[in-house]
Biotite code that builds the C-alpha atoms (Angstrom):
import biotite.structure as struc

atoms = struc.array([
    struc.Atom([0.000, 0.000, 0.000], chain_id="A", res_id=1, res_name="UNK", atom_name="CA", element="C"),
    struc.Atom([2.817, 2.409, 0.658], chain_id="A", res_id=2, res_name="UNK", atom_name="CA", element="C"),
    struc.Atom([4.678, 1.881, -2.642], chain_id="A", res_id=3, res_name="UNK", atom_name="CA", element="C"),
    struc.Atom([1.562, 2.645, -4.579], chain_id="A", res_id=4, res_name="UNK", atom_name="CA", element="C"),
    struc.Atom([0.520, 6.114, -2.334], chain_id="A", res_id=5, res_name="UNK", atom_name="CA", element="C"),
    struc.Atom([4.661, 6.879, -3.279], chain_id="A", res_id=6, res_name="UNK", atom_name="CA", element="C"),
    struc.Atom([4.065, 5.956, -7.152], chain_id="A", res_id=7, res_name="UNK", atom_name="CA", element="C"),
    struc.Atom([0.643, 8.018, -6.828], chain_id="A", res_id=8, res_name="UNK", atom_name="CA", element="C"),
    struc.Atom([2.614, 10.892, -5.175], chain_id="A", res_id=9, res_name="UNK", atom_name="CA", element="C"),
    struc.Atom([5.324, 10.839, -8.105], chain_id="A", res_id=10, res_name="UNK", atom_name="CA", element="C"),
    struc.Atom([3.113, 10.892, -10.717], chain_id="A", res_id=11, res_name="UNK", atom_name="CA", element="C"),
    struc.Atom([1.320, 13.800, -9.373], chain_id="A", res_id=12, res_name="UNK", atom_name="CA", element="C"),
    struc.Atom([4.671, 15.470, -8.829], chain_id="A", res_id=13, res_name="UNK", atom_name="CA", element="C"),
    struc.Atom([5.653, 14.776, -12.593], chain_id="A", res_id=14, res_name="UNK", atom_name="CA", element="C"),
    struc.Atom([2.299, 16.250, -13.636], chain_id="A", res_id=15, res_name="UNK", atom_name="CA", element="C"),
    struc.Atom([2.920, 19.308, -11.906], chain_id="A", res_id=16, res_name="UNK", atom_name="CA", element="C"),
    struc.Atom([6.256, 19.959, -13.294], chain_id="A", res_id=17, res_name="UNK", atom_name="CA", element="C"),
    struc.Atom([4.594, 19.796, -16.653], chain_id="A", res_id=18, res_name="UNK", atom_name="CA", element="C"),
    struc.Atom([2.222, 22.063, -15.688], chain_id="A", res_id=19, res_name="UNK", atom_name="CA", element="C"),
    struc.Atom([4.958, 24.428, -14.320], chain_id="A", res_id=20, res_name="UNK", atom_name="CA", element="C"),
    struc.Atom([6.930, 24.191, -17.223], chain_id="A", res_id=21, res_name="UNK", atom_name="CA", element="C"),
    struc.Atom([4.210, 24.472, -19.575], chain_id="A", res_id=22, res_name="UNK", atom_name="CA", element="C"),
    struc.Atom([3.275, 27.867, -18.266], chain_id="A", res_id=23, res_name="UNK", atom_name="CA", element="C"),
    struc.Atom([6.826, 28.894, -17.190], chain_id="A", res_id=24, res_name="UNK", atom_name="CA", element="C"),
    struc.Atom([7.184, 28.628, -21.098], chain_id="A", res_id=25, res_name="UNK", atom_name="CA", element="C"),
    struc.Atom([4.038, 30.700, -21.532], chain_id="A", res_id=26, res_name="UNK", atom_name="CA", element="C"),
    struc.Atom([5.164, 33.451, -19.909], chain_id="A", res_id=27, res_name="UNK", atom_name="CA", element="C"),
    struc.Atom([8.273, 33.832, -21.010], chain_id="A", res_id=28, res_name="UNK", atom_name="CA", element="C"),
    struc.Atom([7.096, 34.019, -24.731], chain_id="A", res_id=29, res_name="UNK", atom_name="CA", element="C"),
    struc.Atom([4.642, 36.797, -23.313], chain_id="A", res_id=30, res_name="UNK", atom_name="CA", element="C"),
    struc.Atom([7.583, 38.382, -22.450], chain_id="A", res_id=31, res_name="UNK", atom_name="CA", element="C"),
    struc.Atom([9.394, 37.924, -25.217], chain_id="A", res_id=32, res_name="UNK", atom_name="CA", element="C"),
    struc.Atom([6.700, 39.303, -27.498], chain_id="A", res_id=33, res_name="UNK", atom_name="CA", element="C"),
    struc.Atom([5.999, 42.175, -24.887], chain_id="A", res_id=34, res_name="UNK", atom_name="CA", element="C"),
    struc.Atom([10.478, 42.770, -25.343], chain_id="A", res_id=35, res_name="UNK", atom_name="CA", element="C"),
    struc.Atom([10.128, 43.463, -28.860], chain_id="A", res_id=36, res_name="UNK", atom_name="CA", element="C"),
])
């Protein structure tokens, strides 16, 4: 039961650093855009 909460827990972690990067890239087009 504890190895599968941990693999759970991972997955959401890698999801979220997706997430993060996905919009992390977002924003810095924005601002790229915005720069020029």
């Amino acid at each position: 039961m504890l190895i599968y909460y941990e693999i759970l827990l991972a997955l959401m972690y890698i999801q979220r650093a997706k997430n993060l990067h996905i919009i992390s890239g977002a924003t810095v087009r924005n601002r790229i855009t915005k720069a020029k």
